[in-house]
N, C-alpha and C positions, 0 to 999 in steps of 0.2 A: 888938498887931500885927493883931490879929483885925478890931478894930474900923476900924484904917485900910483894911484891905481892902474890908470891907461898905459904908464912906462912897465909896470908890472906886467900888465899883459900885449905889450907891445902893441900899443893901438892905433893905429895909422892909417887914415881911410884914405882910398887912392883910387882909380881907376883899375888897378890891377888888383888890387885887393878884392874889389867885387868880383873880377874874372875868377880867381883863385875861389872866392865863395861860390860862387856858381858850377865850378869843378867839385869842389868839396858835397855838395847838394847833389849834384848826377852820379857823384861814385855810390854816397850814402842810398840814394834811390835805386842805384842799379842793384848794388851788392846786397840790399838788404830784401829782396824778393822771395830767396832760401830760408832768411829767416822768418821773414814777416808768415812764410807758409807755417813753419813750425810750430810759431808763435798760436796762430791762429786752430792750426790741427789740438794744439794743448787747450786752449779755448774749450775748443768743443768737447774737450769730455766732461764740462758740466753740464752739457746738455739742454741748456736754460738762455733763452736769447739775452735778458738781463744781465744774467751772473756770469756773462760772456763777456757780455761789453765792461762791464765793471771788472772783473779779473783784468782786461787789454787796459783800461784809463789806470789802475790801480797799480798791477805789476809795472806799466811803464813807465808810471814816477818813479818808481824803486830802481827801474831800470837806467833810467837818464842819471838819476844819481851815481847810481853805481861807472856807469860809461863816463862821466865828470869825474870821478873819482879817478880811473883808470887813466883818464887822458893827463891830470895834472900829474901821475904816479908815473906815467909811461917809461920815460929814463931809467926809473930805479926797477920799474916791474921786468923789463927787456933784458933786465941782466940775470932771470933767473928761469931759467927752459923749464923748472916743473910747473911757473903757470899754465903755460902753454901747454903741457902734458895735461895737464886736469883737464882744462878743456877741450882737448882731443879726446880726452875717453870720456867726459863728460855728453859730448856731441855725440858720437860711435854709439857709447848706449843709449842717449835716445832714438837712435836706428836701429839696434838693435833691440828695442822695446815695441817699437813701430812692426816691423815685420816680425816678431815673432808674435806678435798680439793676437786675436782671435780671429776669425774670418768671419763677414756673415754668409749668405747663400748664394749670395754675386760675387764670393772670393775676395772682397773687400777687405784689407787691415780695418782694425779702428783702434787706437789708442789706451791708455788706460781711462779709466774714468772716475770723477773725483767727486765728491761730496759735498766738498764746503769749498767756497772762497777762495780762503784764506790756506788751502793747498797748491791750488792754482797758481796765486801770485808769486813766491818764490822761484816758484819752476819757472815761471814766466822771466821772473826781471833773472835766473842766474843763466838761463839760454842766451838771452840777450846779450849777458857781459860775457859767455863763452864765443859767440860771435865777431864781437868786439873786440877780441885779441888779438884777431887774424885782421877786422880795418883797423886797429889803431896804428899802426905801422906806416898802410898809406895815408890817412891822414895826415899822420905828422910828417912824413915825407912831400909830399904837395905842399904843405907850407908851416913856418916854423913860427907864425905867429900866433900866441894861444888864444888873442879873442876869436881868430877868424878860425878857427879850428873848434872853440865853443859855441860859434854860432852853428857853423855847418853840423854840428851834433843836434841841438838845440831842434834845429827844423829835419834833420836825419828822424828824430825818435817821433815828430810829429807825421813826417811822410810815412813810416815805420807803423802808425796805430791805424793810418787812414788806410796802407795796404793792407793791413791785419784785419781789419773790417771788411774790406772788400773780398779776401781770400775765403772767411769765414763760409760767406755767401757763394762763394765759386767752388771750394770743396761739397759741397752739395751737388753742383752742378756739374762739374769732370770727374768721371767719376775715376780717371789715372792720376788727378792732383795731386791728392794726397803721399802717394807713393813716388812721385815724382819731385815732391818739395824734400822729402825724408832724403832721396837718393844726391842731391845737393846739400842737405845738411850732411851727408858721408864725405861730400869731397871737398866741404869744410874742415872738416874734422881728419878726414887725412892730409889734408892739406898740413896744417900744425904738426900733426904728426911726422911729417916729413920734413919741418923745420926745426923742430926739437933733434933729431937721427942727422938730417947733414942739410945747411939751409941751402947750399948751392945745389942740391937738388930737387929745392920749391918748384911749381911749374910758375911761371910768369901769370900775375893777373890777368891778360888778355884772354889765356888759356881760361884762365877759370869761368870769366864771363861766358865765355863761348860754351862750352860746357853744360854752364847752368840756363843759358837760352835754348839749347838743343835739347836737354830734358825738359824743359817748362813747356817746352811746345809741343813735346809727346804728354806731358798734362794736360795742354785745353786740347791734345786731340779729338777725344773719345767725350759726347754727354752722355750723363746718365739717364739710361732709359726711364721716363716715368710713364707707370701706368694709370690710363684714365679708361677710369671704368664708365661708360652708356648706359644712362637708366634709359629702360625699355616702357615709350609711350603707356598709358596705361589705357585697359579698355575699358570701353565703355559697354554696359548691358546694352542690348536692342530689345526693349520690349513689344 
């Protein structure tokens, strides 16, 4: 039984095999920084450090699922450009919901903001498989074996919660983050969009990384100022 499983998923541990997982590991690490910001900006408009991290553990089961799903579908999904169209405008409007959102007195976007849960987690895990569209491609391209392409997901969506945590905590603190995570979810989203319209005029992944390092680093440019207010010694009578 064992053994038909493993031929099914072509499972052959090798030397190269590990190399190939450990590429699949640093694409999913690198590329998923845009996301994990987004991921984390939706987070916060519950406003609640609990119901943050619970929305991130919660939408991201739904989300691995759903990325599992995609990845064993990938073949038959690849033959149809309006996935890819949904979530190019999928993406677009959530920058376009970002920047048109409200400001506060520091000219700050913020988000929409959600009430419950179980709002949250949808938007969460279908960002995630909107994301997912544009790696599934290299994924499967770096290597054609599905266990090691299920692995590399597997530890993707766990490196994917531990940045979204982290992000959560540094949106607070840059206070350009935000708007710089949003501005790579655009060139996510055009990106697709430019796939869908003529694909030989994708730019090359290089391009995109580079891209998304040159705005992430106008994000931790700038902290946010906080202020600390000096309580003023108190005095004392001289009788």
């Amino acid at each position: 039984m064992l053994d038909q499983i493993f031929d099914y998923l072509h499972f052959h541990i090798s030397l190269e095999a590990l190399i190939v997982l450990l590429i699949l590991v640093f694409l999913e690490a690198v590329l998923s920084a845009d996301n994990a910001i987004a991921l984390a900006a939706i987070a916060q408009g519950l406003e609640d450090q609990k119901l943050e991290r619970q929305a991130l553990n919660i939408g991201l089961v739904f989300a691995y699922v759903l990325r599992i799903t995609l990845l064993l579908t990938a073949t038959w999904v690849q033959k149809f450009w309006q996935f890819e169209l949904l979530g190019a405008a999928y993406l677009l409007w959530l920058v376009f919901q970002h920047f048109t959102s409200q400001e506060d007195e520091d000219h700050h976007h913020h988000g929409p903001k959600y009430s419950s849960l179980w709002q949250v987690i949808p938007v969460i895990a279908f960002t995630d498989l909107a994301f997912s569209l544009d790696s599934v491609t290299t994924a499967i391209a770096v290597s054609q074996e599905t266990w090691l392409v299920l692995t590399g997901t597997t530890i993707g969506i766990v490196t994917l919660r531990f940045m979204a945590g982290l992000f959560i905590r540094w949106l607070d603190e840059y206070e350009n983050l935000a708007d710089a995570g949003y501005i790579t979810v655009a060139f996510v989203g055009l990106r697709l969009l430019i796939k869908v319209i003529n694909e030989a005029l994708v730019p090359p992944q290089w391009i995109m990384v580079s891209a998304i390092a040159i705005v992430l680093t106008w994000g931790f440019s700038k902290r946010t100022e906080v202020e600390i207010k000096t309580q003023e010694p108190e005095k004392t009578e001289v009788k």
